[in-house]
Backbone bond lengths (Angstrom), bond angles and torsions (degrees), N, CA, C in turn:
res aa  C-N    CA-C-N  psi(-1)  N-CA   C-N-CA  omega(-1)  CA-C   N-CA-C  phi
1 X - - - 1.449 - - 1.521 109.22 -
2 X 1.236 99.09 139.27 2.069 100.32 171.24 1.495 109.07 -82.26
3 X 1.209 105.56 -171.79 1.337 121.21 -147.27 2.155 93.26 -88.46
4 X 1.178 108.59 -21.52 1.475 116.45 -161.66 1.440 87.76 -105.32
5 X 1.399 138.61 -57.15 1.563 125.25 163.39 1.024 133.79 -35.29
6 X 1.806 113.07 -17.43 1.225 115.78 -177.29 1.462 103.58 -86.10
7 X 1.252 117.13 -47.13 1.357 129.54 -161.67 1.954 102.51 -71.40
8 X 1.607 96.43 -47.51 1.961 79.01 163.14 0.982 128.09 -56.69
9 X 1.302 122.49 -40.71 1.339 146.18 -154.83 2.254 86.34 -74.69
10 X 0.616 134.47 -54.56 1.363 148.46 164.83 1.935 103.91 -41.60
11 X 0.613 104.28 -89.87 1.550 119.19 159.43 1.052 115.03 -8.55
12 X 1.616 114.18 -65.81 1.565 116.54 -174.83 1.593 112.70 -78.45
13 X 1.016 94.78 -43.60 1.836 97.75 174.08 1.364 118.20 -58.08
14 X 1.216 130.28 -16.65 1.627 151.33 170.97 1.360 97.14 -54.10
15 X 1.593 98.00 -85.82 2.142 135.15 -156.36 1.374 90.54 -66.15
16 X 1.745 127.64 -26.13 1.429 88.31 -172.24 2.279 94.60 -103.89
17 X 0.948 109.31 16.08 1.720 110.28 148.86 1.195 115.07 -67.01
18 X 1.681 112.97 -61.29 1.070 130.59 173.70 1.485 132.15 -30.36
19 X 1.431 84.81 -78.67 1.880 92.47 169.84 1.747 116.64 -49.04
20 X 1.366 101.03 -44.28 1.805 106.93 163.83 1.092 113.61 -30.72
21 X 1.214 117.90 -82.87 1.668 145.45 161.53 1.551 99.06 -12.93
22 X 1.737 116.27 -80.16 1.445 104.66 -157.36 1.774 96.87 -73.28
23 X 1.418 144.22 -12.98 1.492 143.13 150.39 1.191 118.11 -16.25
24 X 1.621 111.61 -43.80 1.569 122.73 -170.34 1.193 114.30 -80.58
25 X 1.818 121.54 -34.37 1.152 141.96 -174.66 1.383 120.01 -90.45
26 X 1.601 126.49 93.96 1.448 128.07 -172.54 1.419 97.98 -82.39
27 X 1.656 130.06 -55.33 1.330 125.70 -175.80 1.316 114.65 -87.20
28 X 1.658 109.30 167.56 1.719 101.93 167.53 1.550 108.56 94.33
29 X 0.825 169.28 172.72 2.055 148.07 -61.00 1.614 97.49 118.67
30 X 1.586 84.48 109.10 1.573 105.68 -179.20 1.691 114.28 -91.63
31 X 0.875 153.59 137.73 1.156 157.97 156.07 1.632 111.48 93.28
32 X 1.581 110.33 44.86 1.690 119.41 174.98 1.816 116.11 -43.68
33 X 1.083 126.03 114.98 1.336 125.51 161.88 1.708 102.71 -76.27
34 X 1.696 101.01 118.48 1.674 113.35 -179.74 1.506 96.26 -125.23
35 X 1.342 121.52 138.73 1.574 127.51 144.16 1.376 112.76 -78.52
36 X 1.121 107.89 120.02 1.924 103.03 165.86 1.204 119.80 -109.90
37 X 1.462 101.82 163.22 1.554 122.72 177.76 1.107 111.80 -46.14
38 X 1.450 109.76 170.27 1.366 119.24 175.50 1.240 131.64 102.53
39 X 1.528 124.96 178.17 1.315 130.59 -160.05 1.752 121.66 -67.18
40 X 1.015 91.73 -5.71 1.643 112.48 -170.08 1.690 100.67 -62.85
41 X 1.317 128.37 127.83 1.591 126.24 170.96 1.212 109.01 -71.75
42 X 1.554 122.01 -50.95 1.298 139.73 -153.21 1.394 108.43 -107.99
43 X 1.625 102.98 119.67 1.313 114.32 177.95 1.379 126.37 -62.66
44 X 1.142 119.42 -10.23 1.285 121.87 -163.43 2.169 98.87 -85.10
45 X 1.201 100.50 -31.01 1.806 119.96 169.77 1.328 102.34 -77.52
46 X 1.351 149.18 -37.65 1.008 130.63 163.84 1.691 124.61 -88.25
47 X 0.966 102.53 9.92 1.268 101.05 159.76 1.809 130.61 -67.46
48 X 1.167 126.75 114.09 1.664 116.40 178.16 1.654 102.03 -140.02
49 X 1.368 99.47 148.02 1.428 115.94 159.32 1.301 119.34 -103.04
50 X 1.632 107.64 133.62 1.294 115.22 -166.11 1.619 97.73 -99.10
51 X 1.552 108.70 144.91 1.514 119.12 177.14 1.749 110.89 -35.03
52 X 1.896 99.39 -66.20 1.534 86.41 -167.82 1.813 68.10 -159.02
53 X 1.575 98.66 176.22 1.401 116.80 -141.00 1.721 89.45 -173.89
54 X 1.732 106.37 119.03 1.314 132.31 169.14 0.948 130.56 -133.31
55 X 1.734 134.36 156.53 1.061 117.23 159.84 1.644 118.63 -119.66
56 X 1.506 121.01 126.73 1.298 121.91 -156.03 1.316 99.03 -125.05
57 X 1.880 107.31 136.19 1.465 84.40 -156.58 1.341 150.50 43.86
58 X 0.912 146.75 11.38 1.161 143.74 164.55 1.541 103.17 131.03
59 X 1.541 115.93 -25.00 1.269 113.57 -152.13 1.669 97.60 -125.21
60 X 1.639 87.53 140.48 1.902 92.35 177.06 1.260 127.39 -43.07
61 X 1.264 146.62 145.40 1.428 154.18 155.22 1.289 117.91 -108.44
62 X 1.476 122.27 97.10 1.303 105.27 169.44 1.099 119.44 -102.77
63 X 1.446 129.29 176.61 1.493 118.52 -167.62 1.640 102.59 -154.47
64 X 1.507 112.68 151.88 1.382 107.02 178.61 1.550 104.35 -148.66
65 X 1.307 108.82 121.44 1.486 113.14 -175.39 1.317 109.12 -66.48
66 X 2.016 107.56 131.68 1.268 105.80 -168.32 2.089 113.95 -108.58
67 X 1.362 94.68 73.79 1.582 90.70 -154.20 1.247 102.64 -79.02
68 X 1.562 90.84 154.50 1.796 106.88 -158.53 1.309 109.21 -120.47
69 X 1.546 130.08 2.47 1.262 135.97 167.47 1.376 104.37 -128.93
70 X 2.053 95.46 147.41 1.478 120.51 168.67 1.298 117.00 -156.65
71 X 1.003 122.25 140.99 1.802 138.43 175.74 1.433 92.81 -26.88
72 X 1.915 100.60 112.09 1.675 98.99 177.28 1.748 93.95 -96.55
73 X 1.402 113.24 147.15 1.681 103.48 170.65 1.727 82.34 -145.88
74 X 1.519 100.90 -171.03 1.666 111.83 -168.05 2.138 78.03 -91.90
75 X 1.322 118.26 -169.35 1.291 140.42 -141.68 1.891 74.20 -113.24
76 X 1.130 128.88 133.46 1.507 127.20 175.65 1.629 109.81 -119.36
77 X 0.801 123.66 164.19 1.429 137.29 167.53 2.079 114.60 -117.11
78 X 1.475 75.68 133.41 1.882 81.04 -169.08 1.510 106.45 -143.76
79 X 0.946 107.93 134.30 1.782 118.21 -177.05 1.530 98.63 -105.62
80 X 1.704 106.32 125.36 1.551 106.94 167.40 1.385 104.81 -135.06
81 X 1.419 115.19 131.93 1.519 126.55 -143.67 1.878 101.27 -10.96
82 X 0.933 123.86 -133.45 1.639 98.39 -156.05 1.640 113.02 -90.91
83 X 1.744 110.11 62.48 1.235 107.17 165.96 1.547 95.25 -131.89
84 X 1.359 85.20 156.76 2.157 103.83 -172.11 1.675 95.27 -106.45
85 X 1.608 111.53 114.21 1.775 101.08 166.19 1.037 106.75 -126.49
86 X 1.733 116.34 142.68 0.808 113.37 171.35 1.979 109.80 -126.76
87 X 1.827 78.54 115.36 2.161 111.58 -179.11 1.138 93.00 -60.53
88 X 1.958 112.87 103.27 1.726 103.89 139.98 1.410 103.30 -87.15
89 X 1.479 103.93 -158.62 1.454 119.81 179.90 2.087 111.06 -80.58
90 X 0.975 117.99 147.11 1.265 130.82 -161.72 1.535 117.49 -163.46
91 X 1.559 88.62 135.95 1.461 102.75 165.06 1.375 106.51 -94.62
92 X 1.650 110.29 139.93 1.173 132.25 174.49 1.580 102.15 -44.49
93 X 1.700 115.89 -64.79 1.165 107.89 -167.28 1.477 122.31 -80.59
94 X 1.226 123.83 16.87 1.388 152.54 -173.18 1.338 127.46 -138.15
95 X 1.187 122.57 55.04 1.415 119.94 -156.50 1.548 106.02 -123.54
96 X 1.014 138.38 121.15 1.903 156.53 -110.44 1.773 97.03 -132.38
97 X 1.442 160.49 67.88 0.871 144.65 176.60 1.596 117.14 -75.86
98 X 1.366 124.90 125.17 1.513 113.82 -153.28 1.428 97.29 -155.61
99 X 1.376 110.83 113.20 1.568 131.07 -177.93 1.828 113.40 -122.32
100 X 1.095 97.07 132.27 1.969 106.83 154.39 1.255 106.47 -51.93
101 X 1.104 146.13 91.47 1.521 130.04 164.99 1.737 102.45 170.78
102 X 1.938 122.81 112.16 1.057 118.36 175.43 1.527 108.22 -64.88
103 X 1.555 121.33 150.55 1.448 113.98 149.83 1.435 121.74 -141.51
104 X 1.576 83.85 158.65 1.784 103.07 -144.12 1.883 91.88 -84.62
105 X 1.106 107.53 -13.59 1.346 109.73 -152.85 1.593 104.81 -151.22
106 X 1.809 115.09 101.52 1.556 118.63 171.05 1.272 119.30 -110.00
107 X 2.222 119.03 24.95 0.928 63.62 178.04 1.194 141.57 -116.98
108 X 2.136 101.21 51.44 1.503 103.88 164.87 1.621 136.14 -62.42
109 X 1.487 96.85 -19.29 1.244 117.25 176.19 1.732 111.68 -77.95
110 X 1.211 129.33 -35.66 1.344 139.34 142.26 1.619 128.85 -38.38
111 X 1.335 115.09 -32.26 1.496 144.99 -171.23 1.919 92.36 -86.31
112 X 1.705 103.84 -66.10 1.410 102.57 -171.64 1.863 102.83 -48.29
113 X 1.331 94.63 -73.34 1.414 116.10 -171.54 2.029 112.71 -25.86
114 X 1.154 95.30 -83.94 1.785 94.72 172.49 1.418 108.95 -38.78
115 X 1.433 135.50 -36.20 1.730 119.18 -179.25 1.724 89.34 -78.67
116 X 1.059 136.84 -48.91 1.434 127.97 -168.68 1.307 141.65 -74.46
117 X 1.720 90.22 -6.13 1.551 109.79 163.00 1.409 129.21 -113.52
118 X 1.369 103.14 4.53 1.837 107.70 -171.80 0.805 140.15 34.27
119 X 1.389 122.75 65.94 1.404 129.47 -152.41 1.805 108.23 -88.78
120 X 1.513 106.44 12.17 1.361 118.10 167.88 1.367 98.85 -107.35
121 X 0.942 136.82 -15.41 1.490 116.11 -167.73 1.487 137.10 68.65
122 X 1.429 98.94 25.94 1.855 124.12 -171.17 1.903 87.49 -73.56
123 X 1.062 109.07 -58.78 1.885 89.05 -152.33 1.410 115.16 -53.57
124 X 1.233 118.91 150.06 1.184 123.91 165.43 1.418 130.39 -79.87
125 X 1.560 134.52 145.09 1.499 121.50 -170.42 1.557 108.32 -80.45
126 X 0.777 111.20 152.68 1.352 122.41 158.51 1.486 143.89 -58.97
127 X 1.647 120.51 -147.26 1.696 84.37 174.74 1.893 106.36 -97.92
128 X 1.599 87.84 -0.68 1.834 85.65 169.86 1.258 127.81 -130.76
129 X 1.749 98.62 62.04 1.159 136.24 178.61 1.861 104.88 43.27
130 X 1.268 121.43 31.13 1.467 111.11 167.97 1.510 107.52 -104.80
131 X 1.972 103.92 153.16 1.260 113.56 -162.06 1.688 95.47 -80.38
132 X 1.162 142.16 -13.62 1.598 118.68 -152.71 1.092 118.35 79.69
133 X 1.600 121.61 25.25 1.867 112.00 -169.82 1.190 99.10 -139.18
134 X 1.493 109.07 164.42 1.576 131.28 -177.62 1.593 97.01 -83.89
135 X 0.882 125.93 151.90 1.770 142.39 -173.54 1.434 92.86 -101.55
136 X 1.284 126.60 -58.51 1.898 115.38 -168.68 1.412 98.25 -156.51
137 X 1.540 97.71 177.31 1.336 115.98 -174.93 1.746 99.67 -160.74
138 X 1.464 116.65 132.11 1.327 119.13 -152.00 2.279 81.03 -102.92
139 X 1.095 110.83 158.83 1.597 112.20 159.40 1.117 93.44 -86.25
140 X 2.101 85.84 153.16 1.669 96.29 -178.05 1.129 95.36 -74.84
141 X 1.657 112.34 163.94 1.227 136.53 160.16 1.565 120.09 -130.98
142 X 1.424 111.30 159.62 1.777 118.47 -162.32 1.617 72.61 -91.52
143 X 1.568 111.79 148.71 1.344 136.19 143.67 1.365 135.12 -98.02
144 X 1.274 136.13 -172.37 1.291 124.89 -155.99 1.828 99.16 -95.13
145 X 1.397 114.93 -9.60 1.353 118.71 177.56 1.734 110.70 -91.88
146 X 1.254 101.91 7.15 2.185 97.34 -174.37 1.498 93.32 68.67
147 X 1.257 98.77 36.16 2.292 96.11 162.91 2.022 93.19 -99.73
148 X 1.043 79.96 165.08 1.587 105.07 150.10 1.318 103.76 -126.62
149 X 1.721 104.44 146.88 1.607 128.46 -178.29 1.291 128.09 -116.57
150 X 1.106 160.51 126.54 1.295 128.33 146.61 2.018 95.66 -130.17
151 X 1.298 102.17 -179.79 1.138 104.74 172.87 1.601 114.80 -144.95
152 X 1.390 136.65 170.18 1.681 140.82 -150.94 1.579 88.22 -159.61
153 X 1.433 96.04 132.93 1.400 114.80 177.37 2.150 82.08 -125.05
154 X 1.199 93.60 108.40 1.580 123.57 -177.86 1.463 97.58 -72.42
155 X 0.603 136.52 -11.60 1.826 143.54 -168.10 1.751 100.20 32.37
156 X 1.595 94.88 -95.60 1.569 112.54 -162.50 1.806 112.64 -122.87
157 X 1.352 84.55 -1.04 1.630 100.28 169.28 1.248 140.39 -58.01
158 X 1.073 127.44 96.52 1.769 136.64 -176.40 2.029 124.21 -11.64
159 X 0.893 108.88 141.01 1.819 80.04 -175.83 1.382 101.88 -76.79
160 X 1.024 147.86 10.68 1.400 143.01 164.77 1.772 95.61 -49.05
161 X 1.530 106.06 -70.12 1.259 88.07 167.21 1.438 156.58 -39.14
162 X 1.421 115.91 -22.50 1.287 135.05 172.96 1.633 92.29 -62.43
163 X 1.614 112.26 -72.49 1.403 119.99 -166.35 1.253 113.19 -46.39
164 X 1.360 117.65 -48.93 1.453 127.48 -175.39 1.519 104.17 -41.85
165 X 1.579 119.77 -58.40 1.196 128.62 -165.67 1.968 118.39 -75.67
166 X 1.250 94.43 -24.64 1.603 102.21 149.52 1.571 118.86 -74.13
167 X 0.980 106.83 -36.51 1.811 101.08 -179.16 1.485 103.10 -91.94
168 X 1.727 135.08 19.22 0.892 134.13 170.51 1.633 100.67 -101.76
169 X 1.451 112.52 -53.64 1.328 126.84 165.67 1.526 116.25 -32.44
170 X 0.999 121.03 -65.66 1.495 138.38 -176.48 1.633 120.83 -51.39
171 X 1.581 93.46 -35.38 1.531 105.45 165.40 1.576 126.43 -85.62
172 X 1.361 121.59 -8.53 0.907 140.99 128.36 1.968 132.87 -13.95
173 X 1.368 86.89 -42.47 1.405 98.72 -167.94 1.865 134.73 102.13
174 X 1.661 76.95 -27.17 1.171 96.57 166.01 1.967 132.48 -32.87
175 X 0.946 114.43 119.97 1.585 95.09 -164.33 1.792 102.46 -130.93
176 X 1.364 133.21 28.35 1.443 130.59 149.86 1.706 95.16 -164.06
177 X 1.342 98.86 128.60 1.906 120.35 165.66 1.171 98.81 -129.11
178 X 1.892 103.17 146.50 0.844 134.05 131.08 1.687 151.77 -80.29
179 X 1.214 118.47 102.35 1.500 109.24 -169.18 1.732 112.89 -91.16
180 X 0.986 124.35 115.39 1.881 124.52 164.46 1.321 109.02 -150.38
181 X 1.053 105.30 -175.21 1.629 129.07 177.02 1.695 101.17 -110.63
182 X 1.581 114.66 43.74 1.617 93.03 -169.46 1.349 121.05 -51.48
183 X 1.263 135.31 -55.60 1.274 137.50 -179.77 1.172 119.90 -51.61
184 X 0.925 133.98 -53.45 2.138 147.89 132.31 1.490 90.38 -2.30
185 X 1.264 104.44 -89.74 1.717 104.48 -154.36 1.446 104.90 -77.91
186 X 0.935 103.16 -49.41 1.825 105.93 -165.71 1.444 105.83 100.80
């Protein structure tokens, strides 16, 4: 498989949980833009979209699809003009980006993020009522190996987005990523 089969191939196994998921749900508003609490300074990190969002009885329901399958392949190696990645297995809505390299400065990753989450609410749904947007984006963080981390819950977002955010990476300077779901899969 190539490097873009993988990532559809990821994609589709997601949207069609997904669409399952919102199947079950006749009432209630799929893809809520929420700021949350917490330690986070920057709004753009606390920003998340919640799966789907009700009110039952009187009282909120929120809900978050807990999907349990994704395109298993072996761990690949892929060269994109001068970045080295290496594709484990991944959940779309869990997806781990993890490099050797501190940075002083995200905010290309701030730049990606706000076009990929719409925090206006411009896109239009589709024919199964999803917006086209990423749900969150965690700040990187240093790990106990001298990585930097962050991770993207892709929601309903096109893989353009995936690519975009590799060819954002890459310009960076950045010159070896890792993509998985480590904590997800193990």
């Amino acid at each position: 498989m190539d490097f873009r089969e993988i990532i559809n191939g990821q994609r589709e196994t997601y949207l069609k949980q997904l669409t399952n998921f919102y199947s079950e749900r006749t009432t209630g508003a799929k893809e809520i833009l929420l700021e949350l609490n917490g330690d986070e300074k920057e709004r753009i990190f606390k920003l998340y979209r919640l799966d789907h969002y009700e009110q039952v009885d009187g009282e909120g329901k929120p809900t978050e699809l807990g999907a349990d399958r994704y395109l298993n392949h072996e761990p690949t190696n892929y060269n994109f003009r001068q970045l080295k990645i290496e594709l484990n297995p991944f959940f779309w809505h869990g997806c781990d980006f993890v490099f050797k390299q501190e940075l002083d400065d995200i905010d290309w990753l701030k730049s990606w993020t706000k076009k990929w989450i719409d925090e206006e609410d411009k896109n239009s749904t589709d024919n199964n009522g999803l917006s086209g947007v990423i749900h969150n984006v965690t700040r990187p963080t240093s790990t106990t190996n001298n990585e930097t981390k962050f991770s993207v819950d892709f929601g309903s977002a096109d893989t353009d987005s995936f690519i975009e955010l590799i060819e954002t990476i890459e310009k960076q300077g950045i010159k070896e990523l890792k993509i998985g779901s480590f904590e997800m899969i193990g």
